[in-house]
MARTOR-723962 format. One record per residue: residue in three letters; chain; x, y, z of N, C-alpha, C in turn. Coordinates in nm, 4 decimals. Layout:
BEGIN
+-----+---+----------+----------+----------+----------+----------+----------+----------+----------+----------+
|   r | c |      n.X |      n.Y |      n.Z |     ca.X |     ca.Y |     ca.Z |      c.X |      c.Y |      c.Z |
+-----+---+----------+----------+----------+----------+----------+----------+----------+----------+----------+
| ALA | A |        X |        Y |        Z |        X |        Y |        Z |        X |        Y |        Z |
...
+-----+---+----------+----------+----------+----------+----------+----------+----------+----------+----------+
// end
This chain:
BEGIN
+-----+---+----------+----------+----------+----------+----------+----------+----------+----------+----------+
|   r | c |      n.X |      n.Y |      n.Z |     ca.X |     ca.Y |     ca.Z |      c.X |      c.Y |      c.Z |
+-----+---+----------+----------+----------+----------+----------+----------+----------+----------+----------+
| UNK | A |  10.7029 |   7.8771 |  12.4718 |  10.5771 |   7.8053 |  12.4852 |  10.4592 |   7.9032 |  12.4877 |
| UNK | A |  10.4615 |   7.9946 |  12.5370 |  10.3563 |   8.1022 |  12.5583 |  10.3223 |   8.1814 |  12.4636 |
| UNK | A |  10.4344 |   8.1613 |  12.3980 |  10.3797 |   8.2916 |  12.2288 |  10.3960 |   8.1531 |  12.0959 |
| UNK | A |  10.4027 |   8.0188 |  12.1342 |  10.3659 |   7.9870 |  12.0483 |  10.1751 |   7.9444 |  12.0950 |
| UNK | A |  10.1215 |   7.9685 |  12.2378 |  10.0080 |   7.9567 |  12.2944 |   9.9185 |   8.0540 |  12.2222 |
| UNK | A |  10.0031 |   8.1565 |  12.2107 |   9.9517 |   8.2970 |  12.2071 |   9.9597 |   8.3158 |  12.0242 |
| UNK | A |   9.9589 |   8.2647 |  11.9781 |   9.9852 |   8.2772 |  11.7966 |   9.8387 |   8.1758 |  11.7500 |
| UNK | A |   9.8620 |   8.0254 |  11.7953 |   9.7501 |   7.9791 |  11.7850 |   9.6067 |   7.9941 |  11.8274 |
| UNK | A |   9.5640 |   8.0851 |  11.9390 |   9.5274 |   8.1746 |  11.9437 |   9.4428 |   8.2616 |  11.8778 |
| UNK | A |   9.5133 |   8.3322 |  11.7649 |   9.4779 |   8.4061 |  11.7098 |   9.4983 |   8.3697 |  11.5469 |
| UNK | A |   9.5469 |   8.2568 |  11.5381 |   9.5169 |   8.1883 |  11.4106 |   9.3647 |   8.1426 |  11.3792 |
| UNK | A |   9.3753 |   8.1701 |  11.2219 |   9.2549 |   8.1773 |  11.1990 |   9.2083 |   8.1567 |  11.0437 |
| UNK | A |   9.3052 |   8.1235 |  10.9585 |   9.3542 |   8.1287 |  10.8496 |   9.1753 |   8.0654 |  10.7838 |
| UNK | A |   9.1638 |   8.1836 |  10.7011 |   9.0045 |   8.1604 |  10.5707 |   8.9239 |   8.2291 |  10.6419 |
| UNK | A |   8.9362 |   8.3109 |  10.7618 |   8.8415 |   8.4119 |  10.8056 |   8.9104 |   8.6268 |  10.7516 |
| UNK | A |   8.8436 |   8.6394 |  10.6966 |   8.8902 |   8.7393 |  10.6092 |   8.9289 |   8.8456 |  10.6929 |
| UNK | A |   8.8531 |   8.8793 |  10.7939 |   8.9746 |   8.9757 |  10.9149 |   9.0971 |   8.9450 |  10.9354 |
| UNK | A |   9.1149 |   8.8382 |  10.9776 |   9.2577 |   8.7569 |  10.9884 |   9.3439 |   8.7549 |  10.8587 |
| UNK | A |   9.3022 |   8.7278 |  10.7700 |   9.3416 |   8.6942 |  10.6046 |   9.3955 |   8.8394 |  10.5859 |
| UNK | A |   9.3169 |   8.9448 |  10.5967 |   9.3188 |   9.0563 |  10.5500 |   9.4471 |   9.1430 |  10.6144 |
| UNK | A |   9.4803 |   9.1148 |  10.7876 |   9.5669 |   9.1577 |  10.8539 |   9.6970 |   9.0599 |  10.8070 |
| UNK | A |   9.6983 |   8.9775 |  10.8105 |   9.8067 |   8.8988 |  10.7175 |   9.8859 |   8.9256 |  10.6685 |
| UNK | A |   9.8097 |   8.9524 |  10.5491 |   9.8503 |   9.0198 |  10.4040 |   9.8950 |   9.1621 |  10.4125 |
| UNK | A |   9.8468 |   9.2480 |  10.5362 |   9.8865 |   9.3784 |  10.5370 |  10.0109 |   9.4261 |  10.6037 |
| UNK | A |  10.0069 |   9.2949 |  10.7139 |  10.1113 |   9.2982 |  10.8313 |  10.2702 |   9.2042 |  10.7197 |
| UNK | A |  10.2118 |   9.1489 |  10.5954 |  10.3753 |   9.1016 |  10.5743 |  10.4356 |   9.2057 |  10.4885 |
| UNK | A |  10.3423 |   9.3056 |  10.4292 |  10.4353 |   9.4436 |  10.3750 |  10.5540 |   9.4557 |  10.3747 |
| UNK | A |  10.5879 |   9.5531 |  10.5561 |  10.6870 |   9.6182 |  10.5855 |  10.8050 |   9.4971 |  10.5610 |
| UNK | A |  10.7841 |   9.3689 |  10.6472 |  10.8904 |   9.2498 |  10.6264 |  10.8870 |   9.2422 |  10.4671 |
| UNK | A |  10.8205 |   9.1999 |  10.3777 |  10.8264 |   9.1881 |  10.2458 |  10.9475 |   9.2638 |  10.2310 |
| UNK | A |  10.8981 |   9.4366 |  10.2462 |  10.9777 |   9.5512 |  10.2059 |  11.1240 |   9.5221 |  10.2338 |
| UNK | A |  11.1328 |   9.4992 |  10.3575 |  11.2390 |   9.5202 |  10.4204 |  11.3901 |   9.4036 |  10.3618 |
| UNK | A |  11.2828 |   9.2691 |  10.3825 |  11.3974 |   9.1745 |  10.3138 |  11.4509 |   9.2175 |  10.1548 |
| UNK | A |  11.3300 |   9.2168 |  10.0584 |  11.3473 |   9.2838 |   9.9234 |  11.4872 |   9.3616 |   9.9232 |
| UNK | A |  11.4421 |   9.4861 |   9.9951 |  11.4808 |   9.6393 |   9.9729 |  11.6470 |   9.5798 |  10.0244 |
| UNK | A |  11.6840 |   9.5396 |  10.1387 |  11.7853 |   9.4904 |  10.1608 |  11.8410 |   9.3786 |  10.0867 |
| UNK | A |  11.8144 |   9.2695 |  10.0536 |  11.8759 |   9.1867 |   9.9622 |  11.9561 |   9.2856 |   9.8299 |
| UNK | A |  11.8463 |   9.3658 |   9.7655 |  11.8474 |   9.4128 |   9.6302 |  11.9662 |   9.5082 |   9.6505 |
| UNK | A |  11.9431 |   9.5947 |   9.7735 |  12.1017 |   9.6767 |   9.7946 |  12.2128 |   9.6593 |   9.8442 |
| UNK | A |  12.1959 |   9.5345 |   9.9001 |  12.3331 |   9.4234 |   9.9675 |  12.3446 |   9.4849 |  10.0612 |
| UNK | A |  12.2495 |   9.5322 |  10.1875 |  12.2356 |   9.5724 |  10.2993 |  12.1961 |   9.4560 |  10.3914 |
| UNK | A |  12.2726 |   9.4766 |  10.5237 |  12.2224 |   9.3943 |  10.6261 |  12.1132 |   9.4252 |  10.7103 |
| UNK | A |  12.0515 |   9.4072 |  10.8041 |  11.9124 |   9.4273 |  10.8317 |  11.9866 |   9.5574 |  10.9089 |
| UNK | A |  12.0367 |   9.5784 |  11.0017 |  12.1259 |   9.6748 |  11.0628 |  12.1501 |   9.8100 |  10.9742 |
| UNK | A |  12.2088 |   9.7833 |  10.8785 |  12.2223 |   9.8869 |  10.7751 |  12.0977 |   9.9291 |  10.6972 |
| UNK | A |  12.0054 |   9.8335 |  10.6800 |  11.8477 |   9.9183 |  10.6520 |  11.8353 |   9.9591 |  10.7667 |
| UNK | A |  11.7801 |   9.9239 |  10.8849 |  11.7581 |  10.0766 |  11.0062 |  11.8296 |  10.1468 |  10.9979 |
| UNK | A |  11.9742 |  10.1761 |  10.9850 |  12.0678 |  10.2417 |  10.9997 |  12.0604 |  10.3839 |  10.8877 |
| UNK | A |  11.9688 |  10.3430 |  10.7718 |  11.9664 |  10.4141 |  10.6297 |  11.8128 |  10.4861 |  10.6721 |
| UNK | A |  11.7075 |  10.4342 |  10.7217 |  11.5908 |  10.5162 |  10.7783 |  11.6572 |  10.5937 |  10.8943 |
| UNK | A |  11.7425 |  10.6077 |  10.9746 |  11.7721 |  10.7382 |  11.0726 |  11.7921 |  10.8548 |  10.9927 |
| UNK | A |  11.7272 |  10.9108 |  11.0784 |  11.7871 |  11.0689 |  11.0335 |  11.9672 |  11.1148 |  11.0150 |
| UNK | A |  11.9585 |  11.2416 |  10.9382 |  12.1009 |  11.2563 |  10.9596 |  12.1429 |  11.3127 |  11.0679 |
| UNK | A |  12.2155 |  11.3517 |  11.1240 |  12.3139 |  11.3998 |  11.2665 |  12.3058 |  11.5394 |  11.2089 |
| UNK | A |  12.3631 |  11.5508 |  11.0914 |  12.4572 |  11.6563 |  11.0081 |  12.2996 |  11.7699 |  10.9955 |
| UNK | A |  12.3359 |  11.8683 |  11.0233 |  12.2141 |  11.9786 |  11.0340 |  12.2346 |  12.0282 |  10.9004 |
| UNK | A |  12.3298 |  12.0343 |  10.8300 |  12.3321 |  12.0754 |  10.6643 |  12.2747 |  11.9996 |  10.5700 |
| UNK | A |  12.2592 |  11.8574 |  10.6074 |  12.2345 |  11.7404 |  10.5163 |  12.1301 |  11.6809 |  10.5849 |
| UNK | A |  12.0031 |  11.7562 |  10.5537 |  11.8665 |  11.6664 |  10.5853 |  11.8063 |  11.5907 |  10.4488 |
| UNK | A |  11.8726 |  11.5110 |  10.3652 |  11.8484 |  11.4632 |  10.2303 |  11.8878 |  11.3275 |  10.3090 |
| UNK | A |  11.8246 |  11.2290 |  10.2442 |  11.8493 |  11.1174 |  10.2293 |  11.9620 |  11.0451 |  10.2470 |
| UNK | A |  12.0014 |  10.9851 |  10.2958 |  12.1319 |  10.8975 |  10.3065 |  12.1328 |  10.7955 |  10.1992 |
| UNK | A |  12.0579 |  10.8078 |  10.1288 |  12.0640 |  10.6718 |  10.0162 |  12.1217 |  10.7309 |   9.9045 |
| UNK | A |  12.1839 |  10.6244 |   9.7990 |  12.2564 |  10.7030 |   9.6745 |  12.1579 |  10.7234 |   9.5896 |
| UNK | A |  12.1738 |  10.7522 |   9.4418 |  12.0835 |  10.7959 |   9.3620 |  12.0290 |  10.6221 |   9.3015 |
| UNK | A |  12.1515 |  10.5340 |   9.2904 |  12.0945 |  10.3776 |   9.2623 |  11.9636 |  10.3522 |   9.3791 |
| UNK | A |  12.0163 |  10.3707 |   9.4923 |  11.9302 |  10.2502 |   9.5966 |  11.7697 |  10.3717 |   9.6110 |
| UNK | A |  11.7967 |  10.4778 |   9.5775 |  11.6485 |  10.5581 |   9.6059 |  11.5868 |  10.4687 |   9.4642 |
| UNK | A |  11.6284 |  10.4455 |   9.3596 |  11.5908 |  10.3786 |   9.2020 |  11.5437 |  10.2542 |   9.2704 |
| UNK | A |  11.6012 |  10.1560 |   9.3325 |  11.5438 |  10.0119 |   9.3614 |  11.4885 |  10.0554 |   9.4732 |
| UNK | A |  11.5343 |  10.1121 |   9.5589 |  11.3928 |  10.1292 |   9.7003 |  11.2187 |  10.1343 |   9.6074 |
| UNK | A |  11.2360 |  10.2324 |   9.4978 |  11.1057 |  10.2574 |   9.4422 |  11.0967 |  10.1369 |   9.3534 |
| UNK | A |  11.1709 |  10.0703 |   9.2700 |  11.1509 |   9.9303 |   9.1888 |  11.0924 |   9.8399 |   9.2668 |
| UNK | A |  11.1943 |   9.8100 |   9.4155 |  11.1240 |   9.7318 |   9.5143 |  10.9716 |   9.7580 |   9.5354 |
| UNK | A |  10.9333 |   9.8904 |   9.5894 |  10.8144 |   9.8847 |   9.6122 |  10.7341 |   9.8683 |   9.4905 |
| UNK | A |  10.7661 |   9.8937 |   9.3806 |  10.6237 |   9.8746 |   9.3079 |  10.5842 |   9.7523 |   9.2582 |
| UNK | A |  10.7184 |   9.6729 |   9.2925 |  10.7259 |   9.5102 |   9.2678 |  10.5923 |   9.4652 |   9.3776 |
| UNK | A |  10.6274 |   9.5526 |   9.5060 |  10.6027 |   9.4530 |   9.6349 |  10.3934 |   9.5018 |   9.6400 |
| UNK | A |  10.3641 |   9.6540 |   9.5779 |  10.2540 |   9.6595 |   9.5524 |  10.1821 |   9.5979 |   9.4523 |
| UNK | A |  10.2194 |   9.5686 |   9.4048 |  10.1871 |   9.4729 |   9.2524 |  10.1458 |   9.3461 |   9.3081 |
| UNK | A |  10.2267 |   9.2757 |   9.3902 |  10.1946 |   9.1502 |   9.4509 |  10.1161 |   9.1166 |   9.5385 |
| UNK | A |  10.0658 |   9.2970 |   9.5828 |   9.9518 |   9.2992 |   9.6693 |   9.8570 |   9.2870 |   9.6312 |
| UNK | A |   9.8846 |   9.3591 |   9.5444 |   9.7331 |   9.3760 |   9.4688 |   9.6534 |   9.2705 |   9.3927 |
| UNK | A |   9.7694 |   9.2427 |   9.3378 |   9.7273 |   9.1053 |   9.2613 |   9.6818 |   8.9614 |   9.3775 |
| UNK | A |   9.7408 |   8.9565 |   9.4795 |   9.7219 |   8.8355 |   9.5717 |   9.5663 |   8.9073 |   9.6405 |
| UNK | A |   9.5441 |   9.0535 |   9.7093 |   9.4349 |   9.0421 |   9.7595 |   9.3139 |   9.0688 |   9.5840 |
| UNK | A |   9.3606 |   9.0691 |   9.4971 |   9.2620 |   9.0714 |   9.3554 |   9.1926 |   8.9448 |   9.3991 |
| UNK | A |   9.3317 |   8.7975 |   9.3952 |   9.2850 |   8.6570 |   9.3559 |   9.2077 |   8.6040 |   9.5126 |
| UNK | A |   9.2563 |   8.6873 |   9.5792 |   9.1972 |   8.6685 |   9.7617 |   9.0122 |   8.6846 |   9.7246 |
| UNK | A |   9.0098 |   8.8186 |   9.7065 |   8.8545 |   8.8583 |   9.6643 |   8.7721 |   8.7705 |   9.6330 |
| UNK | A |   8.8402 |   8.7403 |   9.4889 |   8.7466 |   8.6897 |   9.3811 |   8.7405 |   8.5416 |   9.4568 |
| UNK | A |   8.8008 |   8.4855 |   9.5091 |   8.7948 |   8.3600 |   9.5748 |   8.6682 |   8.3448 |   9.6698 |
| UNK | A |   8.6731 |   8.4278 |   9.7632 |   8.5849 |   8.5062 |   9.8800 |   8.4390 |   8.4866 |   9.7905 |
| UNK | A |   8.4344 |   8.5848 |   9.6991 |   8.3167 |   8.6201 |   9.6276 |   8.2401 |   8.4931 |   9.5829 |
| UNK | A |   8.3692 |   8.4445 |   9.5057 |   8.3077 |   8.2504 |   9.4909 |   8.2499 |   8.1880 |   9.5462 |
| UNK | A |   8.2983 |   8.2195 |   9.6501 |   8.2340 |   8.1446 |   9.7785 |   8.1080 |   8.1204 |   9.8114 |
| UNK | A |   8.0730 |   8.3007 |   9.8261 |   7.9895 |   8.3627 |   9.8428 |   7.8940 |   8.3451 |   9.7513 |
| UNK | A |   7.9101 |   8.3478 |   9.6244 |   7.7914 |   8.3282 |   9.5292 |   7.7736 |   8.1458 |   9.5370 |
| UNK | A |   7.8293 |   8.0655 |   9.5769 |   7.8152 |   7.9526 |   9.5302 |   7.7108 |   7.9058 |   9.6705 |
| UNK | A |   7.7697 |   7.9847 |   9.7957 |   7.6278 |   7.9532 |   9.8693 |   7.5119 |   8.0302 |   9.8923 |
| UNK | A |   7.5130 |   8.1268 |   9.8104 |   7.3852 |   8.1544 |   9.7352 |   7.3112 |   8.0868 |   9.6859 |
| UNK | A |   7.3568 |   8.0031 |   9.6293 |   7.2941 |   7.9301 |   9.4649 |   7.1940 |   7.8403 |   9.5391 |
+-----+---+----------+----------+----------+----------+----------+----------+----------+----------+----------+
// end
C-alpha cells in the first residue's frame, strides 16, 4: 500500500522531467531483459556474468566471443530505440510548444 502511495506520488506522466527520467531509468531493465532473453540467460546468470573473475590470471570477460557480439547488437538495438522514442518525444514537446505560441 505505501509504495503503491509512494509511486502515485511521483507520477506525472506529460511533464518532461518525469518523461525524461522514465525513458532513462527503463535502459538498464530494457538492457537487461534483451541481453538475457537473446543469450538464454536467467536474470541470476546476467549478474552472475557482470562479477568479476576470482581467477587472478583471467581478468577478461566471462562472456564468449557470441554473447560479447549480441551484448553489443543488443545495445545498439536498445540505443536506437532511444533515440528514436526521445527524437518523436521532442518533436511532440516542440509541437506543443509552437502551437501555443500561435
Amino acid at each position: 500500500m505505501t509504495e503503491r502511495k509512494h509511486q502515485q506520488q511521483y507520477e506525472n506522466p506529460g511533464n518532461l522531467l518525469y518523461d525524461m527520467k522514465l525513458l532513462l531509468t527503463e535502459l538498464p531493465l530494457k538492457f537487461r531483459e534483451i541481453a538475457s532473453n537473446e543469450c538464454a540467460w536467467s536474470i541470476p546468470t546476467y549478474y552472475r556474468k557482470m562479477r568479476p573473475s576470482t581467477n587472478e590470471s583471467n581478468t577478461s570477460s566471462t562472456l564468449s566471443n557470441a554473447e560479447v557480439s549480441m551484448v553489443f547488437t543488443v545495445m545498439d538495438g536498445i540505443v536506437n530505440d532511444f533515440v528514436r522514442e526521445y527524437e518523436e518525444y521532442k518533436a511532440e514537446k516542440q509541437k506543443n510548444i509552437s502551437e501555443m505560441d500561435s
